[in-house]
Every structure is written in C-alpha cells, then in structure tokens.
N, C-alpha and C positions, 0 to 999 in steps of 0.2 A: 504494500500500500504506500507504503513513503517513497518508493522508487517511483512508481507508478504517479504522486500529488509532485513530486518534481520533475517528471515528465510535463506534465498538462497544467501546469501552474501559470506558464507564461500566459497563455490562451484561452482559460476557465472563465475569465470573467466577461470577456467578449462572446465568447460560443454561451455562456447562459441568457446573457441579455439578448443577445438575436434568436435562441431557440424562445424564450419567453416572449418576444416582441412577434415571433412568427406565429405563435401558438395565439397570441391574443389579435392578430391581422385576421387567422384563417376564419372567424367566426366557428360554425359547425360545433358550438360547444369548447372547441378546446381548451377558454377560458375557463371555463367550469370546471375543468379535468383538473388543470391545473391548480385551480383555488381548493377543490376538495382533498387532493393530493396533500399541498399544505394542511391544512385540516385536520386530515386524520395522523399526521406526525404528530402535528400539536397534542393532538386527541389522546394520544397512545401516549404520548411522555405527562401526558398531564394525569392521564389515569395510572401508571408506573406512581407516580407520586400520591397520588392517593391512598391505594395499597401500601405505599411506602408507609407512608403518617399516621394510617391506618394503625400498620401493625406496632409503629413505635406508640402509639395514644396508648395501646391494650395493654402496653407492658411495663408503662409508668405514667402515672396518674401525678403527677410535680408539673409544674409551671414548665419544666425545661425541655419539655418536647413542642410544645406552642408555639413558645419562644424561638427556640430553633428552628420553627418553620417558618412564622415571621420573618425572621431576619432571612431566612434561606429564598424566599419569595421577591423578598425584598431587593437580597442581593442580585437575585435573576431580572428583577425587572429592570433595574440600574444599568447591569451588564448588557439585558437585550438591545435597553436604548444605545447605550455608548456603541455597540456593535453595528445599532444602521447607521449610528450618524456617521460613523469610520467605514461603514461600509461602501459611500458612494465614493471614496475616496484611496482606501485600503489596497495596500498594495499587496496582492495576494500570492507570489512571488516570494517576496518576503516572511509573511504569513505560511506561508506553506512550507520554508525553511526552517524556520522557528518550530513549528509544531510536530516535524518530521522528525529534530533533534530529541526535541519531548519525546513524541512515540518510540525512538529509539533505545531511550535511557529504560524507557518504560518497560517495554519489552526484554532489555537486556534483565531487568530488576524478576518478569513472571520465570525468564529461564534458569534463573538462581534458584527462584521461589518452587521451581518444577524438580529440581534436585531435591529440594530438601521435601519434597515430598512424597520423592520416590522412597530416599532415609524411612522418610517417616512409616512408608506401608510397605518398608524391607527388599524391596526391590535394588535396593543401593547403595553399597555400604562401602564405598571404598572414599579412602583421603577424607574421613570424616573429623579430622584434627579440627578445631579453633585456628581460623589462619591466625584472626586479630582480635583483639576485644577493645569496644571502644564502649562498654556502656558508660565507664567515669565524664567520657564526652559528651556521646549524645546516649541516649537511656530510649530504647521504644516505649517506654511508659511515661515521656514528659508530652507533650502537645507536639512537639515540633518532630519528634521521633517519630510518634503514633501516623500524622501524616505522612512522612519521607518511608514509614512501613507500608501506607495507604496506599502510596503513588507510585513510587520507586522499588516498593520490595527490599526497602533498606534492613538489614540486621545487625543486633550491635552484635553478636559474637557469631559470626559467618565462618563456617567451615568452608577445609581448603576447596573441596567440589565445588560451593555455589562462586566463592571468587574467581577459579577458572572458568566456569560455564559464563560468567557475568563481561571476563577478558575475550573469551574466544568466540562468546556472540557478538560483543560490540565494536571489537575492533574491526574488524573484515568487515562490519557494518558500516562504520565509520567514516575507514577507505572507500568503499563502494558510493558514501554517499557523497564522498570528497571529489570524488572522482568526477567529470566532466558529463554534462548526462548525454545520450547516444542519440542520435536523431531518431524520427518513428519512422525514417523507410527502412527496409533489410533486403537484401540483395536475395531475390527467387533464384530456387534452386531448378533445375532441368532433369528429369525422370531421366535415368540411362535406359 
C-alpha cells in the first residue's frame, strides 16, 4: 500500500476531482451514487463508534467514558474541519510521504508484535533473551508508553527476535521507499 500511495500521489488529486466532476456532469444519477457512497462510510464509522461507546458505557458507569467521548467527538470534528480547509490546498504528495513513513514504522512495530506472539502460543522460541530494557525510561504503563505500545508496538523489555524482525522488516522497507519510484509503464513480454 505505501508503494502503491507513492506511486499515484502525484496525480490522486487531479484524477479525483475530474472522476467527481465527470460523475456529477453525466447526470443518470451518478450524483447520487456518489453522495450515498459517502454516506454509508460515514454511516459504518459512525455506527463502529457507537458499539464502541456502547460497550465502554456497560462497563463503567464514572463520568470518564462521557467524557472521553466528548472530547473524542470533539476532537474529530476540529480535525474534520482543519482537514477541508487544508484540503483544497494540501499537498498530497507530501501527505502521502509523511503517512507512508507512519505506516511503515507501524507495520515494522505488528511484525515484532507477530513474534512475540508466536512466543507466546509456543510456536517460537528461539533468541528469546531481553535485547534491552528500557522501562526506567519509558515504562508501557505511563500514558506516553501505553500509546507508542498502541501505535508502534513499542516494548520496554523487547526480546532479541522482535528487535530483528522490527530491523529486517524496516530497513529493506526503508531502502525501497528511498528509492526513486518506477514509472507505471513495464516493458511487455513476447510469448516464445
């Protein structure tokens, strides 16, 4: 996927606005396709969150699930706005660099997290030493921990498997994405 958003990042935002602008020229409905299209995204993530809230209400009955959806609501609708108004202008090129590096880190962080939990259902048990221990630094039981375990798959005391898995996914990743991207034509091959 991040190969593939730095491929079509140059030209995403041209080819959207003329597939939208075509869909709303042709009449025959296709406006509507499109607006219900939106819709039921919306629809689906808004009901994900309901369930969500749902089942945090049932399971503590304290001010601090409200709360947290407030502000979590809150925060969304700040970010949606900040999102259009940068969106008529947003360089998605950019954007699409930026978030590809995230997904990367991210991904390197589940294929750690995919070791240790092969360990954990005996499937894997080799180089399971402590590479390093950092909880006196960062602790996954402070906030800032708890997230970067959220996000990243961070561990304070990571065995040596997940810090190879975490080197030998992301560097060749890295390179790859450093690397210059390839044009989309490929040279056809000729049946002997």
């Amino acid at each position: 996927m991040v190969f593939w958003m730095r491929k079509v990042s140059r030209n995403v935002k041209v080819q959207l606005e003329q597939a939208v602008d075509n869909a709303l020229q042709r009449g025959n409905h296709h406006g509507w396709a499109l607006v219900m299209m939106v819709f039921f995204a919306v629809a689906r993530e808004g009901l994900e969150s309901v369930f969500f809230l749902l089942a945090a209400f049932q399971q503590d009955v304290g001010m601090w699930p409200p709360l947290g959806a407030m502000l979590g609501l809150a925060t969304a609708v700040v970010l949606g706005y900040l999102i259009y108004l940068g969106g008529i202008r947003l360089n998605l090129g950019a954007f699409f660099k930026w978030t590809s590096l995230f997904i990367l880190l991210v991904a390197a962080g589940l294929a750690a997290g995919a070791i240790r939990a092969f360990h954990e259902a005996g499937l894997w048990n080799h180089f399971q030493d402590v590479a390093f221990d950092m909880s006196s630094v960062l602790s996954t039981h402070s906030l800032f921990g708890t997230l970067m375990e959220g996000i990243f798959g961070y561990q304070e005391a990571p065995s040596v498997s997940e810090v190879a898995i975490w080197f030998i996914y992301l560097i060749p990743a890295l390179i790859m994405f450093a690397l210059p991207p390839r044009s989309g034509t490929t040279a056809s091959r000729t049946a002997p």
